[in-house]
DRENLUM-199434 format. One line per 5 residues: their letters; for each residue x, y, z of C-alpha. Coordinates in steps of 0.1 Angstrom, whole numbers, padded with zeros to 4 digits. Layout:
N
a	X/Y/Z ~ ...
! end
This chain:
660
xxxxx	0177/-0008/0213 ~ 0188/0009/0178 ~ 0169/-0002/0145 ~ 0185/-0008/0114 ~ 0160/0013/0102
xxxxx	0162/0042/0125 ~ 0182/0062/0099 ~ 0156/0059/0074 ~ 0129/0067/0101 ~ 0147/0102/0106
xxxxx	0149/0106/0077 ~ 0116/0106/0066 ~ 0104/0120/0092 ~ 0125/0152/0086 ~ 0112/0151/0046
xxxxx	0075/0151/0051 ~ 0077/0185/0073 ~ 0086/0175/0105 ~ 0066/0156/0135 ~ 0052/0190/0134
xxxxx	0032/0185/0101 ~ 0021/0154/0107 ~ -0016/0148/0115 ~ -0017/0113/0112 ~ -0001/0084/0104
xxxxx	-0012/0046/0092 ~ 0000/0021/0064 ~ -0010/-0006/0049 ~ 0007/-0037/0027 ~ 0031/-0015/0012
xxxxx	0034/0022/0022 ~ 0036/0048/0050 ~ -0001/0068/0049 ~ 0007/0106/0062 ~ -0017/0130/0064
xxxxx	-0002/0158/0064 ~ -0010/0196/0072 ~ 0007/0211/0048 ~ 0021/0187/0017 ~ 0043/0216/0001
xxxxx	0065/0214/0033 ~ 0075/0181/0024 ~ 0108/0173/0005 ~ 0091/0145/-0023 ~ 0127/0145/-0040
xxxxx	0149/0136/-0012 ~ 0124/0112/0000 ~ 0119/0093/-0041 ~ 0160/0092/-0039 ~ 0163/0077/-0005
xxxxx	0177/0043/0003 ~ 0147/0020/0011 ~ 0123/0044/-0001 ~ 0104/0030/-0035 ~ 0086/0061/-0048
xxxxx	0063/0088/-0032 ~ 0020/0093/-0038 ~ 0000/0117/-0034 ~ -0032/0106/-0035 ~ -0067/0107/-0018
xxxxx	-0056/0133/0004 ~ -0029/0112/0019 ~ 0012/0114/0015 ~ 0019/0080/0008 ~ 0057/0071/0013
xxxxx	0060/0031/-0001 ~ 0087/0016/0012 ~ 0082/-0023/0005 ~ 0075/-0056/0025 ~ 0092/-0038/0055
xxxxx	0067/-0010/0058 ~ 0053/-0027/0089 ~ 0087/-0025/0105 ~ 0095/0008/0094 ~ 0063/0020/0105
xxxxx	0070/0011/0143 ~ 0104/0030/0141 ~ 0090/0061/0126 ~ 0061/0058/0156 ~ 0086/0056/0180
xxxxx	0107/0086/0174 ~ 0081/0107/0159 ~ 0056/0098/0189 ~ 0024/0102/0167 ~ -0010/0086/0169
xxxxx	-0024/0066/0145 ~ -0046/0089/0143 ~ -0045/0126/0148 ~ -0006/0126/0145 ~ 0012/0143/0176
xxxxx	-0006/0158/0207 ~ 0006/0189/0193 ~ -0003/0187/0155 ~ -0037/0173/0172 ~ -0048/0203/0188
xxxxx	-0033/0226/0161 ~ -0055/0210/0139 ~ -0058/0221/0104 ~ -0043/0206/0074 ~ -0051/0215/0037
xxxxx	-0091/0211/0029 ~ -0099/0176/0013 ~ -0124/0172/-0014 ~ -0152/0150/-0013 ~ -0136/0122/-0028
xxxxx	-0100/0122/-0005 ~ -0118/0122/0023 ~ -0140/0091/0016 ~ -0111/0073/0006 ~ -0092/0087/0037
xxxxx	-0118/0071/0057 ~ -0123/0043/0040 ~ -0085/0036/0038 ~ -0085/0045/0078 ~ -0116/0026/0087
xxxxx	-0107/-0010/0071 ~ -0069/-0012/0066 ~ -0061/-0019/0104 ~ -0079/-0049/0098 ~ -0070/-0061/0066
xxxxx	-0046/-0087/0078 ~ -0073/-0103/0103 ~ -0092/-0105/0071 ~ -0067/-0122/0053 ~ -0060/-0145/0081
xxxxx	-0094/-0159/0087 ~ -0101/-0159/0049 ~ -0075/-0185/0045 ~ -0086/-0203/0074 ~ -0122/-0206/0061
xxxxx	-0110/-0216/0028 ~ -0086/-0244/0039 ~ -0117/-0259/0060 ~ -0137/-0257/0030 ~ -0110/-0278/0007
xxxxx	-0113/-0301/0041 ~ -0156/-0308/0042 ~ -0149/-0317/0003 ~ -0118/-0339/0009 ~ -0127/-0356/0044
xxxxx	-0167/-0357/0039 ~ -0189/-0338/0056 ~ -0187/-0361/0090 ~ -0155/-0338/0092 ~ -0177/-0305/0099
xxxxx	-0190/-0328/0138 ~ -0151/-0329/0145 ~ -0139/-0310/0172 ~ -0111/-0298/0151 ~ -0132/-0283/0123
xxxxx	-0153/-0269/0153 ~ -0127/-0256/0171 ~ -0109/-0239/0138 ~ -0139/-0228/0126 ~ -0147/-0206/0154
xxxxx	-0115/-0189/0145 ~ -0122/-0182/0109 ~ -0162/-0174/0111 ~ -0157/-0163/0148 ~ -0137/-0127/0132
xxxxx	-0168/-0122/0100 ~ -0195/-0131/0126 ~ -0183/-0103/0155 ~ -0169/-0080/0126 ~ -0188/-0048/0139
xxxxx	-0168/-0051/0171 ~ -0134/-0049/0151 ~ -0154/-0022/0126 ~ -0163/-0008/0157 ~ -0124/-0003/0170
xxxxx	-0109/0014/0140 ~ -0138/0036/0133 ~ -0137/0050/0165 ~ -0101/0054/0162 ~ -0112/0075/0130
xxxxx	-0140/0091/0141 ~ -0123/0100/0176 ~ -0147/0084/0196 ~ -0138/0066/0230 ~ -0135/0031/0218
xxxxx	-0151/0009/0246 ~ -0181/0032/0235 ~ -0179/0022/0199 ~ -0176/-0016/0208 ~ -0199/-0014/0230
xxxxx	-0227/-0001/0203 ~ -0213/-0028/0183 ~ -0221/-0055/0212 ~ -0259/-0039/0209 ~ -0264/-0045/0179
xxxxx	-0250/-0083/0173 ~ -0260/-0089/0213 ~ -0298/-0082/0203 ~ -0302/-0109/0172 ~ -0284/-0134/0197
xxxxx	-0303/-0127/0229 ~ -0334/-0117/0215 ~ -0348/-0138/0185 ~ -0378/-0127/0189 ~ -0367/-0094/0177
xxxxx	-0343/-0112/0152 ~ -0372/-0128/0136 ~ -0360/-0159/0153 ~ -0393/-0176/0170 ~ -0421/-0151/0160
xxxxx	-0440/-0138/0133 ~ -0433/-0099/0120 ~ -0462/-0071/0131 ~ -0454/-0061/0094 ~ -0429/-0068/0066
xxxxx	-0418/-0036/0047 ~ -0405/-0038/0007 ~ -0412/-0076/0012 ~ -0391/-0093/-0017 ~ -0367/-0066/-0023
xxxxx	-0331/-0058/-0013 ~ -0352/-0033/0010 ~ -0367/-0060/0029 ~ -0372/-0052/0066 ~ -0395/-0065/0093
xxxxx	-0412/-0054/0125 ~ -0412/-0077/0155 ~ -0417/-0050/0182 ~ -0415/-0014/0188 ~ -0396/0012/0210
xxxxx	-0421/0034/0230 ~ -0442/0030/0199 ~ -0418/0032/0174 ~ -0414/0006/0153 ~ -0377/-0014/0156
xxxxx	-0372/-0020/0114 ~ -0348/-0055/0116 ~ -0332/-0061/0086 ~ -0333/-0098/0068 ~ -0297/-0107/0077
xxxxx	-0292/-0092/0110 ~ -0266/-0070/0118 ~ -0240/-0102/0125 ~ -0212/-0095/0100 ~ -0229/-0065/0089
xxxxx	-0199/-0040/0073 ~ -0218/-0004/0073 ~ -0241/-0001/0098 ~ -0219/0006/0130 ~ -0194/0028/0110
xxxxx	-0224/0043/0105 ~ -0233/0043/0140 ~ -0195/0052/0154 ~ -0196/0079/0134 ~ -0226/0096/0147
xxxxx	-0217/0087/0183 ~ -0183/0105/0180 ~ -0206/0137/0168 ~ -0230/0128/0202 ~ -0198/0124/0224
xxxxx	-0183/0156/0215 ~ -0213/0173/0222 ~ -0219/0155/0256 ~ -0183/0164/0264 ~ -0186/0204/0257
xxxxx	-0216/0200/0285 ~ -0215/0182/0314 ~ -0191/0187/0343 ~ -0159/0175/0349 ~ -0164/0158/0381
xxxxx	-0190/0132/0364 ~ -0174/0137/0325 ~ -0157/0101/0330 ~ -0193/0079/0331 ~ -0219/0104/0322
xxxxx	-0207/0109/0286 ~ -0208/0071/0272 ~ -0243/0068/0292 ~ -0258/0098/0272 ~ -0237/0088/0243
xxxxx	-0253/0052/0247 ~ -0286/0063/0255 ~ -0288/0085/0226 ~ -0272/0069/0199 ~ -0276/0028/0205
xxxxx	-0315/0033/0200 ~ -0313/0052/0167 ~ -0286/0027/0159 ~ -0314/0004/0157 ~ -0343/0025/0147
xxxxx	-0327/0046/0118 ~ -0292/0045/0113 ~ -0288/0007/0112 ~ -0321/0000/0091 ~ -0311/0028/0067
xxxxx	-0273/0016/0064 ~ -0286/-0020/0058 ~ -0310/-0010/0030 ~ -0276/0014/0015 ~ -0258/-0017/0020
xxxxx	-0283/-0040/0004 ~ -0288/-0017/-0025 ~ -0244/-0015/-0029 ~ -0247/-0053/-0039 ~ -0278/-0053/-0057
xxxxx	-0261/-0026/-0080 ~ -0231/-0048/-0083 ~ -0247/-0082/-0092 ~ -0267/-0060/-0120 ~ -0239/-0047/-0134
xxxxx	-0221/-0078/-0135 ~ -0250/-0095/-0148 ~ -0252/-0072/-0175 ~ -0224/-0083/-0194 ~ -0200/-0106/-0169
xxxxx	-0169/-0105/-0193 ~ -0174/-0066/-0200 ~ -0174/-0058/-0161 ~ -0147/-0082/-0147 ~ -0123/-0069/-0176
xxxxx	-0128/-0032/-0165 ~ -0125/-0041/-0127 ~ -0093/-0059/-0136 ~ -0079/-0030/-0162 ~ -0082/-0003/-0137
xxxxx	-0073/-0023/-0107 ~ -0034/-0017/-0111 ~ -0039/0018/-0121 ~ -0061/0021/-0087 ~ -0034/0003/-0066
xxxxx	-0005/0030/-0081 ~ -0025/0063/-0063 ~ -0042/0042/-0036 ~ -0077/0049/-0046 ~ -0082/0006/-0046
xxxxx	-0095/0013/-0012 ~ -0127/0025/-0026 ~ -0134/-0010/-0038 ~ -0124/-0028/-0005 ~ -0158/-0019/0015
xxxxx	-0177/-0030/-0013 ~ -0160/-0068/-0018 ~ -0168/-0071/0019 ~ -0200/-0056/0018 ~ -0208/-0078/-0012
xxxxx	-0199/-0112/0009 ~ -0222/-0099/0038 ~ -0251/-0089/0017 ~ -0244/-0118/-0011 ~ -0220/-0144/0005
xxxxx	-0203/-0141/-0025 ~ -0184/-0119/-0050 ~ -0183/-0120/-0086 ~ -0176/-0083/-0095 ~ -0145/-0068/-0074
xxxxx	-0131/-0102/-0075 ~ -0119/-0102/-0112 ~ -0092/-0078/-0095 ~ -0074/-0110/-0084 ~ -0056/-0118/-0115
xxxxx	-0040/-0086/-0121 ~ -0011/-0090/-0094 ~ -0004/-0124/-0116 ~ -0002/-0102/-0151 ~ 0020/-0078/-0138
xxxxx	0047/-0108/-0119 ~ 0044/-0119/-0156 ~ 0053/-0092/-0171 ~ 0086/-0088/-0145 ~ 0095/-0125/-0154
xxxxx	0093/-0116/-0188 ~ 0114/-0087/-0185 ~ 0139/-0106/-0163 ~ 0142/-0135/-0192 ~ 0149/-0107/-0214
xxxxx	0168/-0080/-0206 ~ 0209/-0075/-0204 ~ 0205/-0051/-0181 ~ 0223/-0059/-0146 ~ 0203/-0032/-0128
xxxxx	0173/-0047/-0140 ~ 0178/-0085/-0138 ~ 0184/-0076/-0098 ~ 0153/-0057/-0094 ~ 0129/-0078/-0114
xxxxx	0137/-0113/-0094 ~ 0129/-0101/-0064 ~ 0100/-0081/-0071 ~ 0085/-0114/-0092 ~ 0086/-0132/-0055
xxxxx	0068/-0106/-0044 ~ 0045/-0098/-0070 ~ 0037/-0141/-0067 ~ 0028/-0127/-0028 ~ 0008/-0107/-0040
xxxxx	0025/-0072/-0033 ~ 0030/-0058/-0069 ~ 0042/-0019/-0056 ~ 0082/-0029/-0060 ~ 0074/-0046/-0092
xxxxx	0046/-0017/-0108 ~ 0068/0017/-0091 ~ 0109/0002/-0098 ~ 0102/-0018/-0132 ~ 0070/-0013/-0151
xxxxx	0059/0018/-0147 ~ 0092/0038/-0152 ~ 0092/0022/-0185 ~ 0053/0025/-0193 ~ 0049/-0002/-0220
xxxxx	0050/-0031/-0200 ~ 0026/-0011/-0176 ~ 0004/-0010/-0199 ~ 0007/-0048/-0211 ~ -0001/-0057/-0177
xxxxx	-0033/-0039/-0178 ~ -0042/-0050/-0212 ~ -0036/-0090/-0201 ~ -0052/-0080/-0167 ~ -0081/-0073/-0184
xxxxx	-0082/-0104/-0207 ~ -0076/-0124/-0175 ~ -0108/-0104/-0157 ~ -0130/-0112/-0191 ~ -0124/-0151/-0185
xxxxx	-0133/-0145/-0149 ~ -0166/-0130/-0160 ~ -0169/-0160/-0185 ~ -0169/-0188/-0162 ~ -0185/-0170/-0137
xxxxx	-0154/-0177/-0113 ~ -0169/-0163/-0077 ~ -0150/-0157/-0047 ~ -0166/-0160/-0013 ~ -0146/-0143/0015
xxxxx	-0118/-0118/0019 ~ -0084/-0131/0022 ~ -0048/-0132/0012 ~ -0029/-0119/-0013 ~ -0013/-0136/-0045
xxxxx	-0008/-0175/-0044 ~ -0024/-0169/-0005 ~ -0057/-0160/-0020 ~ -0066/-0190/-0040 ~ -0085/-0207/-0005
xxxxx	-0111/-0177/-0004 ~ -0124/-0194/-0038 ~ -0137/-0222/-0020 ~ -0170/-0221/-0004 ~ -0173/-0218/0034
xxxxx	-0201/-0232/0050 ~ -0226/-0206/0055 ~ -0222/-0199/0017 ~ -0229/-0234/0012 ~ -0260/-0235/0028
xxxxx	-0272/-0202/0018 ~ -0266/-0206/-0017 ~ -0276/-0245/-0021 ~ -0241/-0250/-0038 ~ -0236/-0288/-0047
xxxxx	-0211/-0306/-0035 ~ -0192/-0314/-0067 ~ -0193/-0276/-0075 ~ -0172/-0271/-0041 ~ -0139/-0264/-0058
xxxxx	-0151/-0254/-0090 ~ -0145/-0219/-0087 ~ -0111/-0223/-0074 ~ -0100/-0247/-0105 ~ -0112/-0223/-0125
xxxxx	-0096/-0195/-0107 ~ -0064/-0210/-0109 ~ -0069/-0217/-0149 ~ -0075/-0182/-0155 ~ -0049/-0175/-0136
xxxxx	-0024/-0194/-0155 ~ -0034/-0186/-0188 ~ -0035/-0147/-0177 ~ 0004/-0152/-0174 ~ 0017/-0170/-0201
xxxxx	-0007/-0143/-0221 ~ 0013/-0117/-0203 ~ 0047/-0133/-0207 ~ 0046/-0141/-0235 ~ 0028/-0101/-0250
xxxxx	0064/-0088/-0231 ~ 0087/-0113/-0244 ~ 0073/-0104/-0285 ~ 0068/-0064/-0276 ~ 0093/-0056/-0252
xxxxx	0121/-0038/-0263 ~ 0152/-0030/-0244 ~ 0161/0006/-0250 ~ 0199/0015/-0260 ~ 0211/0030/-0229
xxxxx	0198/-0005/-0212 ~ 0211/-0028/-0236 ~ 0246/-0005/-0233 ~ 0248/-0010/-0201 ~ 0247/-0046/-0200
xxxxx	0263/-0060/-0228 ~ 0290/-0049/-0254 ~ 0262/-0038/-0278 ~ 0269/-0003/-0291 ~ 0245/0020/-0298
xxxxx	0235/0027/-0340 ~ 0239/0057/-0354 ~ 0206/0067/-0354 ~ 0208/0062/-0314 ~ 0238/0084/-0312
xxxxx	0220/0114/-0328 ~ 0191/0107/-0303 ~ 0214/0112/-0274 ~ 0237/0139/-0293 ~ 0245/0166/-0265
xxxxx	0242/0143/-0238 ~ 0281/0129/-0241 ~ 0303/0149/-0215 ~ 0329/0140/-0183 ~ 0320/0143/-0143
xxxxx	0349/0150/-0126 ~ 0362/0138/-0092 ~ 0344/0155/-0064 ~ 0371/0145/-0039 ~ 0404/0135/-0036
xxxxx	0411/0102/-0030 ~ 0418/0064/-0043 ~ 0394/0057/-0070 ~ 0378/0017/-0067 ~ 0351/0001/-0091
xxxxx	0317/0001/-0079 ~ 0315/-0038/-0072 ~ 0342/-0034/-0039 ~ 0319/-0009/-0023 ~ 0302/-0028/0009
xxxxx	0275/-0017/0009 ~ 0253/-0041/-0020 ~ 0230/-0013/-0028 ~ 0257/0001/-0048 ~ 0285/-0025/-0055
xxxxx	0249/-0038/-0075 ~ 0243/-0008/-0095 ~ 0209/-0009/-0082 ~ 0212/0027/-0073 ~ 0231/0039/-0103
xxxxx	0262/0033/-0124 ~ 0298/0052/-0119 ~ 0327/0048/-0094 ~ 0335/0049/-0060 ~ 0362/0069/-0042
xxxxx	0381/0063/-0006 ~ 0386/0099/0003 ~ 0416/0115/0011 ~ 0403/0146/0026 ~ 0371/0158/0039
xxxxx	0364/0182/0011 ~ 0337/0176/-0015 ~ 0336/0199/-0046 ~ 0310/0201/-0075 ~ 0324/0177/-0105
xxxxx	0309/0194/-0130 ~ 0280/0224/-0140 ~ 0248/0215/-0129 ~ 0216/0227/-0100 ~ 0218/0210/-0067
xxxxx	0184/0194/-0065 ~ 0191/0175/-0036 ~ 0206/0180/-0002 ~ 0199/0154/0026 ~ 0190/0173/0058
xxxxx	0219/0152/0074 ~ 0243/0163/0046 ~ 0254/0126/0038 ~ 0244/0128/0002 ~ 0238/0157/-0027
xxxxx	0221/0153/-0058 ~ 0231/0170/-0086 ~ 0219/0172/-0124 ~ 0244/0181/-0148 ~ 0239/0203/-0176
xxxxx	0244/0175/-0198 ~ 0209/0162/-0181 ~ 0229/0135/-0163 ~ 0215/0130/-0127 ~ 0243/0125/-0099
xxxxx	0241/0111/-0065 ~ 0272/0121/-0040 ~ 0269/0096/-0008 ~ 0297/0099/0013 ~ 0305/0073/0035
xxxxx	0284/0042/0042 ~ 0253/0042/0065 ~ 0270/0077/0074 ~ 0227/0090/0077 ~ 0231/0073/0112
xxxxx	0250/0104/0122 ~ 0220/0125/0118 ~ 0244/0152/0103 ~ 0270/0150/0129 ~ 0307/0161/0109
xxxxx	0290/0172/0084 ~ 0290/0212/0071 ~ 0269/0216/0038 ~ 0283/0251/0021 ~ 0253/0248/-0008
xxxxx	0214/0245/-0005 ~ 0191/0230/-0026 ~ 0181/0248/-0065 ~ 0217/0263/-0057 ~ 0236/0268/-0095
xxxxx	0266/0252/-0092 ~ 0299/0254/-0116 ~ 0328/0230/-0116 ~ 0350/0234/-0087 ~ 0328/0250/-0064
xxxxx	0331/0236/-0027 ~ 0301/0219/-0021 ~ 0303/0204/0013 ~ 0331/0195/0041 ~ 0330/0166/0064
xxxxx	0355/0153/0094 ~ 0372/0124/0075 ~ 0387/0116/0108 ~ 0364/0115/0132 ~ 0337/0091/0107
xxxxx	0359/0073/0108 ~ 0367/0070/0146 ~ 0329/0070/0149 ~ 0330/0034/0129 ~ 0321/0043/0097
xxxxx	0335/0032/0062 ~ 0341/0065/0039 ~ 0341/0050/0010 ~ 0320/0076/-0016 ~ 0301/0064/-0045
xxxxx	0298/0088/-0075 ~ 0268/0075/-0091 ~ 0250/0087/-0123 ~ 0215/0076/-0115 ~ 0196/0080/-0145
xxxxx	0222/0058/-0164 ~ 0199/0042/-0188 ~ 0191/0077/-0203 ~ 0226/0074/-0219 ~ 0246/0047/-0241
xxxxx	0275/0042/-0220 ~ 0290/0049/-0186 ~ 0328/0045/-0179 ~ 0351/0056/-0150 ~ 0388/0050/-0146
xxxxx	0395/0030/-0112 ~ 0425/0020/-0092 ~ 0445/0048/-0093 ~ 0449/0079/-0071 ~ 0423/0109/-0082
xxxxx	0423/0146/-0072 ~ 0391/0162/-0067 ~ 0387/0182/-0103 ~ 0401/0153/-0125 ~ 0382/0139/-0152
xxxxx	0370/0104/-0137 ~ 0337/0096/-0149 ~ 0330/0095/-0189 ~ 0294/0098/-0204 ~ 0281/0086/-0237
! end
């Protein structure tokens, strides 16, 4: 059965190369994560002007494509046709291999990012579930926690943290390349040993020797492997976030190996026994104790810094957090939240990141209050809802960013926001959801409880106090963009009967001119086009034409700097600097090209008149499709006004659009 978004899936599958440059693919809340072999072969222009695409990153080693809420439904379409892995890419672009060199720092957060996103929403999931139990022990009384209910519900919140290795264990060996029944099954060791074995846990029995007693090195020795001591760390390795990525990482290295030597005829059980044999004891004699101590020493590092100065540190973390989020590199600070509730059962430091989604929905409320600007008001709504979510991409890449000041108030607020954080010493105690989603995993779970003695009446302090901060970081933020906001010319012009001053008109002298009909047809206003994308003016301001012919010519001077591959659409800038889009017909990209008979290529110099493309009229539209052809002028607000004559027959060279 077709998609609705199977045009969009071809279509970006076309613009980063082809399946054929693909090496992997993943995403996460908000965005497509390619890995490409070769980022030059992809067509970042066509793909930042394509319907449903928000913007295009490249970041971290990675080709990130954001797309929105949707990405998860997008994603399985571009899957399907594409057949890829999720990682590795296609069977073919596998064993090609390749792929441009990564330094040091992409590839950690290409790991990272590949390791811990596919479980991100489990995270989120049991975070809340935790949290909500924990609002119930303080509202119900702690008789509550010998309920089967809380029992039964608790299992599935502290059920995922307890056996996270095994999950750890399934996407790292999806990274790593390792067969993944190995992976879990090294994970199952290492959590199977503390459950089974307390003895060696340090369960029932007193330690041969304790090693850096009363440091974050602690370690102790309850029995030894063929005379080797078996170094078990304080906490176990239940819940434990590094040590078996460690592990699944070195066993992918022991597999291949394994695989290069031993016959075919016994390959199938022979290489997870030696792969076993070999790497589940140094799992627990080196790599384990070793990733525990790295681990240890991770949160140690963070509580002194934070202790330092708490204000000073939750401000920075909450500055750079949104500037993190824009090239993807937040995922660098994900393993170290989780590592700090595994090693802590709490964090204070990464945390202060949670108000900066709420600083930037401020700052789109602020904007929508504000602004006459059509475009804008419809953009900004929907991307406040999500921004309240917690998703902040369609808000940060459509609305903030472009215009850089409120950007940068966002930060600024963000920041003020963190520094109360740090102030009241607001801690968060398990991973969880975004946005308004995310207030639960400020209440204290159990275990956290009990390990850290907190008192009962100090249950839902940090949550009350989250949800202060919270509040005043957004009527800081709203009300910074309501007093230094200012709606720029072309904006205001667009939306109201304002007209520019003439100091404005000399800042936009040169930039007046007319764009002519690029077709022959009945011209109609924007607002009757069906499609809402345009009758909005989300996607740009000008008119719309129901062609007459299947002829398209160029309507003014200008390069060609875009040409979809399925010949739908062409982008054009004017000499004037004015950016057009072409899109002939509606949803026409479904026809992959079919009727359609470019006569340009891109970075082609164009001149007024010049035949740019020719389409079957008549067979779109026995195909089913409405041929209706906006003429849009995309970067609108770079000018004071755009006008175009309607309801009247045009012929293709006619003056129809006017620029100011």
């Amino acid at each position: 059965m077709a998609s609705k978004y199977d045009g969009l899936a071809r279509i970006i599958i076309q613009n980063v190369g082809g399946k054929g440059n693909v090496l992997s693919l993943t995403h996460c809340v908000t965005r497509l994560r390619f890995k490409l072999k070769d980022e030059s072969k992809a067509n970042t222009d066509v793909l930042k002007q394509t319907d449903g695409v928000v913007t295009v990153i490249q970041s971290g080693g990675q080709y990130q494509v954001v797309i929105g809420n949707h990405v998860g439904d997008v994603y399985d379409v571009v899957m399907s046709i594409g057949k890829f892995q999720t990682e590795g890419g296609t069977e073919d672009a596998g064993a090609q291999g390749g792929g441009k060199k990564q330094n040091v720092g992409a590839m950690l957060i290409d790991t990272l990012s590949g390791v811990f996103t596919p479980i991100l929403p489990l995270l989120c999931a049991t975070g809340i579930i935790k949290g909500l139990l924990g609002l119930a022990v303080f509202l119900l009384g702690n008789s509550f926690k010998d309920t089967g209910v809380y029992m039964l519900i608790y299992s599935i919140g502290d059920g995922f943290f307890y056996f996270l290795p095994f999950m750890l264990a399934y996407s790292a060996s999806k990274k790593f390349k390792l067969d993944f029944f190995t992976g879990m099954t090294l994970a199952a060791a290492l959590v199977y040993a503390e459950v089974k074995f307390p003895a060696i846990a340090g369960g029932d029995a007193d330690p041969l020797m304790v090693l850096f007693s009363g440091s974050f090195l602690e370690t102790s020795v309850y029995k030894t492997f063929a005379g080797i001591p078996i170094l078990w760390p304080k906490a176990g390795y239940g819940s434990s976030v590094v040590p078996i990525v460690f592990s699944v990482w070195f066993g992918a290295k022991i597999e291949k190996l394994w695989k290069k030597v031993i016959p075919d005829i016994i390959k199938s059980f022979m290489v997870p026994l030696l792969t076993l044999l070999v790497v589940a004891p140094l799992s627990f004699l080196i790599i384990g104790p070793m990733a525990t101590w790295l681990s240890n020493g991770i949160g140690t590092a963070c509580q002194l810094v934070y202790n330092i100065n708490p204000a000073i540190a939750s401000a920075l973390v909450a500055f750079i957090w949104q500037i993190l989020v824009i090239f993807g590199l937040h995922w660098g600070l994900v393993p170290i939240m989780l590592n700090n509730y595994q090693t802590l059962h709490f964090d204070r430091f990464i945390s202060a990141n949670f108000v900066a989604s709420f600083a930037q929905t401020a700052v789109v409320l602020a904007m929508f209050v504000k602004t006459k600007d059509k475009k804008l008001k419809t953009m900004a709504f929907p991307a406040f809802v999500s921004g309240v979510c917690g998703v902040t991409e369609p808000a940060i890449y459509g609305i903030t960013l472009p215009k850089k000041l409120p950007f940068y108030i966002s930060c600024v607020t963000a920041a003020a926001g963190g520094a109360l954080m740090g102030i009241f010493g607001v801690t968060k105690y398990m991973s969880g959801g975004l946005g308004i989603f995310g207030f639960p995993t400020f209440i204290p779970p159990q275990e956290s409880i009990d390990a850290l003695g907190i008192e009962p009446g100090r249950a839902l302090y940090d949550v009350k106090m989250c949800a202060f901060v919270v509040v005043i970081t957004m009527i800081i933020s709203f009300i910074a963009t309501m007093l230094l906001y200012k709606e720029d010319v072309a904006a205001a012009g667009t939306g109201s009967k304002d007209r520019p001053t003439p100091a404005d008109r000399k800042s936009i002298a040169g930039r007046e001119g007319t764009i002519a009909a690029p077709i022959s047809g009945y011209a109609i206003p924007l607002s009757e086009v069906g499609d809402e994308a345009f009758s909005s003016g989300v996607l740009g301001q000008g008119v719309a034409i129901v062609p007459a012919e299947g002829n398209v010519y160029a309507p003014c001077d200008g390069e060609i700097t875009t040409l979809f591959p399925t010949g739908h659409a062409i982008g054009i800038t004017a000499s004037n600097k004015a950016e057009l889009l072409l899109h002939i017909g509606m949803d026409t990209v479904k026809l992959e090209g079919k009727y359609f008979h470019p006569k340009v290529e891109t970075g082609a110099k164009v001149h007024k008149g010049d035949l740019l493309l020719e389409f079957d009229l008549e067979k779109i539209k026995e195909a089913g499709y409405d041929t209706t052809t906006p003429v849009l002028v995309t970067n609108y607000t770079d000018f004071a006004d755009i006008s175009g004559e309607t309801d009247r027959e045009v012929k293709a060279g006619e003056d129809l659009i006017s620029i100011i």
